[in-house]
N, CA, C and O atoms as a GROMACS GRO file, in nm:
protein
  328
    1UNK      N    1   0.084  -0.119   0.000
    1UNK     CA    2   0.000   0.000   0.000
    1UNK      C    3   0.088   0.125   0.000
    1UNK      O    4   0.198   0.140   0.054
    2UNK      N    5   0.001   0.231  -0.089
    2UNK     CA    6   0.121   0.337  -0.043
    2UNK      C    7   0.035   0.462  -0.003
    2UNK      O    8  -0.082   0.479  -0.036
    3UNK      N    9   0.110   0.544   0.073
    3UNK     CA   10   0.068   0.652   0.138
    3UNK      C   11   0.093   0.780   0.145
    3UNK      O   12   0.213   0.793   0.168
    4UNK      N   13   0.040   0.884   0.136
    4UNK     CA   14   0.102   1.063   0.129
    4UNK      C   15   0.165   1.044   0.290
    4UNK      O   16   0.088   1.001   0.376
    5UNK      N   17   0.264   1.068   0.315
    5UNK     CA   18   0.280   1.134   0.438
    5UNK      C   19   0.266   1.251   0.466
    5UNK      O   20   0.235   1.316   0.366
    6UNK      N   21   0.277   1.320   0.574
    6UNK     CA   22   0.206   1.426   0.633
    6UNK      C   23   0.293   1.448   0.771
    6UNK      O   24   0.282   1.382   0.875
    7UNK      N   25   0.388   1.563   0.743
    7UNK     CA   26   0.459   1.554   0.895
    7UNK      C   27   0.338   1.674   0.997
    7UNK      O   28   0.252   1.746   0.948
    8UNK      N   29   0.364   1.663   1.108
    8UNK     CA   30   0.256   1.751   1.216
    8UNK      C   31   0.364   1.788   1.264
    8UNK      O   32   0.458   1.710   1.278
    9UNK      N   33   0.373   1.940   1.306
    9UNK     CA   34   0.479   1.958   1.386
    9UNK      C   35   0.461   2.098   1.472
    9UNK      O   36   0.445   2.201   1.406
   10UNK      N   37   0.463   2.108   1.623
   10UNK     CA   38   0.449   2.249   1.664
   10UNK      C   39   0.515   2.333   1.703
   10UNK      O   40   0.619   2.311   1.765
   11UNK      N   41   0.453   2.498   1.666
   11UNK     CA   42   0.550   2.587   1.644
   11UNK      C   43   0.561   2.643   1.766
   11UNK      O   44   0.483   2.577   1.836
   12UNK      N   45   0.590   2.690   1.805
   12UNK     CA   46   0.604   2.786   1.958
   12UNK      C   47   0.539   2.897   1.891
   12UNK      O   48   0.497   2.914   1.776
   13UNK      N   49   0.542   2.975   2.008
   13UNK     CA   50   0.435   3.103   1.992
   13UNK      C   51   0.593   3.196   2.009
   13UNK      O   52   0.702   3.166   2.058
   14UNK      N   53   0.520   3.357   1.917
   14UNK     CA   54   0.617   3.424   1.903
   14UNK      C   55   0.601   3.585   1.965
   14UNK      O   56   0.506   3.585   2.043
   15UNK      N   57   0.641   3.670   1.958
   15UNK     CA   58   0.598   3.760   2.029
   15UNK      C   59   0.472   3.829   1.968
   15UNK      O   60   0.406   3.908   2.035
   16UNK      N   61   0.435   3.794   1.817
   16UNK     CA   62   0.326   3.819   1.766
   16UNK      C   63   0.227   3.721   1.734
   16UNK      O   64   0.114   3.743   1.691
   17UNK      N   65   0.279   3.616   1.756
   17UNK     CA   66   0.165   3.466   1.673
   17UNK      C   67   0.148   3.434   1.823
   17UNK      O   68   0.212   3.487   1.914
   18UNK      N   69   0.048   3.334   1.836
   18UNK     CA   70   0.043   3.250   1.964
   18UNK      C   71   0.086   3.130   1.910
   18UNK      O   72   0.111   3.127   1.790
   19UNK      N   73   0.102   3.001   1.995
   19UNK     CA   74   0.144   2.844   1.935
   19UNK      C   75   0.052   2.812   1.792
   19UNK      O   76  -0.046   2.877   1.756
   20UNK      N   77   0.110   2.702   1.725
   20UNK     CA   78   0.054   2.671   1.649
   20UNK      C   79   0.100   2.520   1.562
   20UNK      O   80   0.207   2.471   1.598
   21UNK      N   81   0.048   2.470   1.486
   21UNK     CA   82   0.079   2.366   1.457
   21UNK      C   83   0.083   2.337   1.281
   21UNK      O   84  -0.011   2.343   1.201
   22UNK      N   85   0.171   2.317   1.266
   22UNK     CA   86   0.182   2.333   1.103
   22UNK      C   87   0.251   2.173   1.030
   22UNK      O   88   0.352   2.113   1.066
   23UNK      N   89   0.150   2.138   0.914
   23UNK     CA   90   0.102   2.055   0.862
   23UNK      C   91   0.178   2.024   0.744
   23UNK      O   92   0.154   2.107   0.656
   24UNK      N   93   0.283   1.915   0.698
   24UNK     CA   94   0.382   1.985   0.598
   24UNK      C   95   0.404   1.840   0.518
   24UNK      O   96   0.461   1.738   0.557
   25UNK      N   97   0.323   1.873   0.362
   25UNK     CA   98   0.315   1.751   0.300
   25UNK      C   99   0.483   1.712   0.246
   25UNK      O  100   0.560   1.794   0.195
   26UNK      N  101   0.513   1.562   0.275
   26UNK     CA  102   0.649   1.518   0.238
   26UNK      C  103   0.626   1.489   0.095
   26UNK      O  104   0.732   1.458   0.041
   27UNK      N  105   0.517   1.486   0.008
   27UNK     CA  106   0.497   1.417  -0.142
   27UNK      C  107   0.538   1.578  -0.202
   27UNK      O  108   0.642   1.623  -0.250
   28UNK      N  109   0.426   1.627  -0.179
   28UNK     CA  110   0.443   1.770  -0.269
   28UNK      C  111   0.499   1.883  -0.239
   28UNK      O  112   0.444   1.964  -0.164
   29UNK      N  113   0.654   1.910  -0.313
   29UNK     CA  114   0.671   2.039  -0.269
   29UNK      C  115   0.632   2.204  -0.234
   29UNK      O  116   0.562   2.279  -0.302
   30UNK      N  117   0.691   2.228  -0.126
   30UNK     CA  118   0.634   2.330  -0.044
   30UNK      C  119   0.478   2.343  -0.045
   30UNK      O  120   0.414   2.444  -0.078
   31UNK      N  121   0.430   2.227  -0.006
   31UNK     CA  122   0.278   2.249   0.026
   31UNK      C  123   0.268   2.218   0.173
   31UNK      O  124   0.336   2.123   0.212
   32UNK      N  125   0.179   2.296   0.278
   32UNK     CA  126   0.198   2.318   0.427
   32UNK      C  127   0.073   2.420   0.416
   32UNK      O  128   0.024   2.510   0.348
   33UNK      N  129   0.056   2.332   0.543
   33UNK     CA  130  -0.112   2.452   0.620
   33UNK      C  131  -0.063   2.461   0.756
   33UNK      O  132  -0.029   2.359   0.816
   34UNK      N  133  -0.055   2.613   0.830
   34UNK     CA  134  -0.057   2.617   0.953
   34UNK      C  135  -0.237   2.681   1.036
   34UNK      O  136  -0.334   2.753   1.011
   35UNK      N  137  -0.178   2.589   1.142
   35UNK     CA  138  -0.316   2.622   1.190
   35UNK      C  139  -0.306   2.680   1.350
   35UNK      O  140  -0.198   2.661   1.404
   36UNK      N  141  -0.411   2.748   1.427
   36UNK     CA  142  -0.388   2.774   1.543
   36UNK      C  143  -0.363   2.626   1.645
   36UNK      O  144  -0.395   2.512   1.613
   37UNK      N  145  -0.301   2.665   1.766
   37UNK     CA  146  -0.267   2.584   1.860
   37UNK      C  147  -0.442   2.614   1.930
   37UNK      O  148  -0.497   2.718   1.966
   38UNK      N  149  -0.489   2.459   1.924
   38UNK     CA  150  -0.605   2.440   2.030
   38UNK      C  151  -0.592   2.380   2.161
   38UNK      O  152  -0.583   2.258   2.176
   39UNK      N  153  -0.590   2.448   2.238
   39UNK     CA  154  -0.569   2.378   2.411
   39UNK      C  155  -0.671   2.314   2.459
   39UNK      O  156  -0.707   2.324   2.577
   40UNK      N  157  -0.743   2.224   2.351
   40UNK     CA  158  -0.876   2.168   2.389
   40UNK      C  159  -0.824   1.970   2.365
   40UNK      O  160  -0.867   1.864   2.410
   41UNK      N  161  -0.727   2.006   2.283
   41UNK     CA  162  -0.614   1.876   2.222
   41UNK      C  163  -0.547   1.836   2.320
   41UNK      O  164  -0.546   1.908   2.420
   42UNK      N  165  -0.475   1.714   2.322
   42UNK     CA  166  -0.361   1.689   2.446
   42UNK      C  167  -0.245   1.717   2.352
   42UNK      O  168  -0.139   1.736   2.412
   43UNK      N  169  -0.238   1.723   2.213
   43UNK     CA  170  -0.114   1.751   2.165
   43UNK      C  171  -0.107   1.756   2.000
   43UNK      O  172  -0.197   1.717   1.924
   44UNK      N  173  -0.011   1.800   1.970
   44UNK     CA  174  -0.037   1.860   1.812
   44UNK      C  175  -0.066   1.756   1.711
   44UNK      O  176  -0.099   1.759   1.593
   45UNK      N  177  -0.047   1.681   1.780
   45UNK     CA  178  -0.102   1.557   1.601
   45UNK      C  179  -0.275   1.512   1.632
   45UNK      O  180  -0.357   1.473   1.549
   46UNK      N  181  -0.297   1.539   1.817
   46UNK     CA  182  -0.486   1.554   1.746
   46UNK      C  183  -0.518   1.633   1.675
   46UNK      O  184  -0.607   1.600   1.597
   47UNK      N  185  -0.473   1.750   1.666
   47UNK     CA  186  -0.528   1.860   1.604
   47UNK      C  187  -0.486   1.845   1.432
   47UNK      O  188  -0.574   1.877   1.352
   48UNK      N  189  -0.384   1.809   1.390
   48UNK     CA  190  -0.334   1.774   1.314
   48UNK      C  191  -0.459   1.634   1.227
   48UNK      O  192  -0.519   1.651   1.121
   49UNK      N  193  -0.465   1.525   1.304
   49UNK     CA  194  -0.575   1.444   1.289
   49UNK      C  195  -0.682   1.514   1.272
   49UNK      O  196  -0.726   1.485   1.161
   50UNK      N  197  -0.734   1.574   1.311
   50UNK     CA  198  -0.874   1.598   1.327
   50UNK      C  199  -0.877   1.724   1.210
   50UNK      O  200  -0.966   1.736   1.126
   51UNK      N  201  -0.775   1.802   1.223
   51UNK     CA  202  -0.812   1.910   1.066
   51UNK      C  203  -0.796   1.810   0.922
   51UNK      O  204  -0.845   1.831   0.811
   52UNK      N  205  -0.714   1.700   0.966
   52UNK     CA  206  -0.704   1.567   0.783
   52UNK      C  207  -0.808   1.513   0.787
   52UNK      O  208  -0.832   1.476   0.672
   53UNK      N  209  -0.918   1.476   0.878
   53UNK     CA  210  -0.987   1.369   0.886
   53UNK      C  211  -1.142   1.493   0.814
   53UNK      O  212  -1.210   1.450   0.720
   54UNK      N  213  -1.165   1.601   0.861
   54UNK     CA  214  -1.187   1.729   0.801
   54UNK      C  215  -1.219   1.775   0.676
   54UNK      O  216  -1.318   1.827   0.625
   55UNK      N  217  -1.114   1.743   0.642
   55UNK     CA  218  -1.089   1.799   0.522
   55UNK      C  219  -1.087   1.698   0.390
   55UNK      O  220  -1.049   1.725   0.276
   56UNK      N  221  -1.141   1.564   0.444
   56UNK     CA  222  -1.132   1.410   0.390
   56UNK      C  223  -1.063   1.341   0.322
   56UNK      O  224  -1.080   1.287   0.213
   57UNK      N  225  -0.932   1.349   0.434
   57UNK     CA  226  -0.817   1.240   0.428
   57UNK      C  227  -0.874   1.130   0.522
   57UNK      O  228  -0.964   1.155   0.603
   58UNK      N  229  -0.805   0.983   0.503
   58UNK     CA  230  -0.801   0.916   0.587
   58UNK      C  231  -0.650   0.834   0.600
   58UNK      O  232  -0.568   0.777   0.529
   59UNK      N  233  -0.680   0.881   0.778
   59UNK     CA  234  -0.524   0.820   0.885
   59UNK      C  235  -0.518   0.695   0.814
   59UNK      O  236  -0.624   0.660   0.762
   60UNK      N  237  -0.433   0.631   0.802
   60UNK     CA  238  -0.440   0.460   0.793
   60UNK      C  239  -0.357   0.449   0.923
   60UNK      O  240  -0.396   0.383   1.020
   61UNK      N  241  -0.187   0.552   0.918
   61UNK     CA  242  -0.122   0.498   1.029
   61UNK      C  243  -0.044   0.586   1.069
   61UNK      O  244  -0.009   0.653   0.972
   62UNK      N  245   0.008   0.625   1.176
   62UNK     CA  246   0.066   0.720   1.242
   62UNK      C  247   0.246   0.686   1.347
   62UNK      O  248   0.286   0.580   1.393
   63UNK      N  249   0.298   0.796   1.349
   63UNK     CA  250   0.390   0.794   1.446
   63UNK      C  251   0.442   0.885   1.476
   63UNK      O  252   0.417   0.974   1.395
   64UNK      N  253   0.566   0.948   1.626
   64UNK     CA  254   0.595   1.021   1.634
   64UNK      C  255   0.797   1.001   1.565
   64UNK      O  256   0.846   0.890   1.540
   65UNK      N  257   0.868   1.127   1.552
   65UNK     CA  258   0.971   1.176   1.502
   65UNK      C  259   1.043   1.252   1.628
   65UNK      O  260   0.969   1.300   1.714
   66UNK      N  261   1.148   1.260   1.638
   66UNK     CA  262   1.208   1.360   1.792
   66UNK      C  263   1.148   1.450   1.773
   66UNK      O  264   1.080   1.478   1.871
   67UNK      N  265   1.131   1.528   1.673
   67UNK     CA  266   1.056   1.649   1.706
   67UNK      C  267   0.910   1.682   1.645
   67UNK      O  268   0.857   1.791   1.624
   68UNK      N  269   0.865   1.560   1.625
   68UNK     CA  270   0.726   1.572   1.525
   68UNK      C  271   0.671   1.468   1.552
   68UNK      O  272   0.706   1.385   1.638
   69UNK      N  273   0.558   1.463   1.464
   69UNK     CA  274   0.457   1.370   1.474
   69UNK      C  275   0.479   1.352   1.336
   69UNK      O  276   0.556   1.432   1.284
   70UNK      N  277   0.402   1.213   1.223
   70UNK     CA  278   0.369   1.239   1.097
   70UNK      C  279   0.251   1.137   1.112
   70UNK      O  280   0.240   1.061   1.208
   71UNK      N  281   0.137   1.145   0.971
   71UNK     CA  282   0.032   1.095   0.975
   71UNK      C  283   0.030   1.027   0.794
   71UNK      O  284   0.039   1.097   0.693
   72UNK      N  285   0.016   0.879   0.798
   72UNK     CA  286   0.022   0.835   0.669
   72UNK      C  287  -0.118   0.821   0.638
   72UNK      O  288  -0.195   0.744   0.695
   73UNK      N  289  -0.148   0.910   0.532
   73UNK     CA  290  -0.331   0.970   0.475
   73UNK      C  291  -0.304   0.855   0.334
   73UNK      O  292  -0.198   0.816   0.285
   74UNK      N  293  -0.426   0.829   0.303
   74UNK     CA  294  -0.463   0.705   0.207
   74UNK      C  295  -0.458   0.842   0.081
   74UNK      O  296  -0.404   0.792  -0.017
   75UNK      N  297  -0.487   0.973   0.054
   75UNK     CA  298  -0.545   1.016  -0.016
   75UNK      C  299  -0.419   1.122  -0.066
   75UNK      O  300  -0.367   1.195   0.019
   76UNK      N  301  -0.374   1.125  -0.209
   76UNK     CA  302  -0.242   1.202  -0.310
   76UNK      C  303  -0.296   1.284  -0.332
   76UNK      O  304  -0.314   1.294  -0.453
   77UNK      N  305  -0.366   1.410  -0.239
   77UNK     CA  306  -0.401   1.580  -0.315
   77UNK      C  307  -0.294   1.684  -0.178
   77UNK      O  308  -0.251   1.676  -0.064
   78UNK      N  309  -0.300   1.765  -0.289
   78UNK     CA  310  -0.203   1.866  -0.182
   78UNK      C  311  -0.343   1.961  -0.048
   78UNK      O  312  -0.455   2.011  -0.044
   79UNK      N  313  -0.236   1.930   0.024
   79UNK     CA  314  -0.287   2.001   0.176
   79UNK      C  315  -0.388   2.110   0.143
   79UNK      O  316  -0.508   2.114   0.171
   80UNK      N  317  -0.283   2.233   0.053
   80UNK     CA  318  -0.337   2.359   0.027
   80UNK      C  319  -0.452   2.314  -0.024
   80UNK      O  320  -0.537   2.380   0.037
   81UNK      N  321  -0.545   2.197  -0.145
   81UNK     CA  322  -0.637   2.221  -0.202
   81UNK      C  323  -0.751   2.179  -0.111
   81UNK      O  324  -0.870   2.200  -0.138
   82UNK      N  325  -0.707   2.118   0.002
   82UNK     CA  326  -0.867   2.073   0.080
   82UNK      C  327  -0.916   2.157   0.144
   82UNK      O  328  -1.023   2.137   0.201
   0.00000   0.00000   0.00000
């Protein structure tokens, strides 16, 4: 089977942005969605999940990276078009 990956990864907040979590397809170059940090999540790849699942990707399988999360989506369209 093959799969788009999808790294999840969060940003710190800056003296003008608050946290946030940004979405960064490994198939297609420079395609990435950032989104606000929700403190309603326990951590950036629900939120990450839940904006792919959204936008109608589906998870098949997941893991974390030292500094990331990534999410393997069944579905080959770029981030930006959903």
């Amino acid at each position: 089977m093959n799969a788009h990956l999808i790294k999840i990864a969060f940003l710190g907040p800056t003296m003008s942005r608050g946290a946030r979590v940004k979405l960064t397809s490994q198939r297609f170059e420079r395609d990435a969605v950032i989104l606000p940090y929700d403190y309603d999540y326990a951590n950036p790849f629900d939120i990450g999940e839940v904006w792919l699942r959204q936008h109608g990707y589906t998870v098949v399988c997941s893991g974390e990276m030292p500094n990331a999360y990534w999410a393997a989506v069944a579905e080959f369209k770029p981030l930006r078009e959903a």
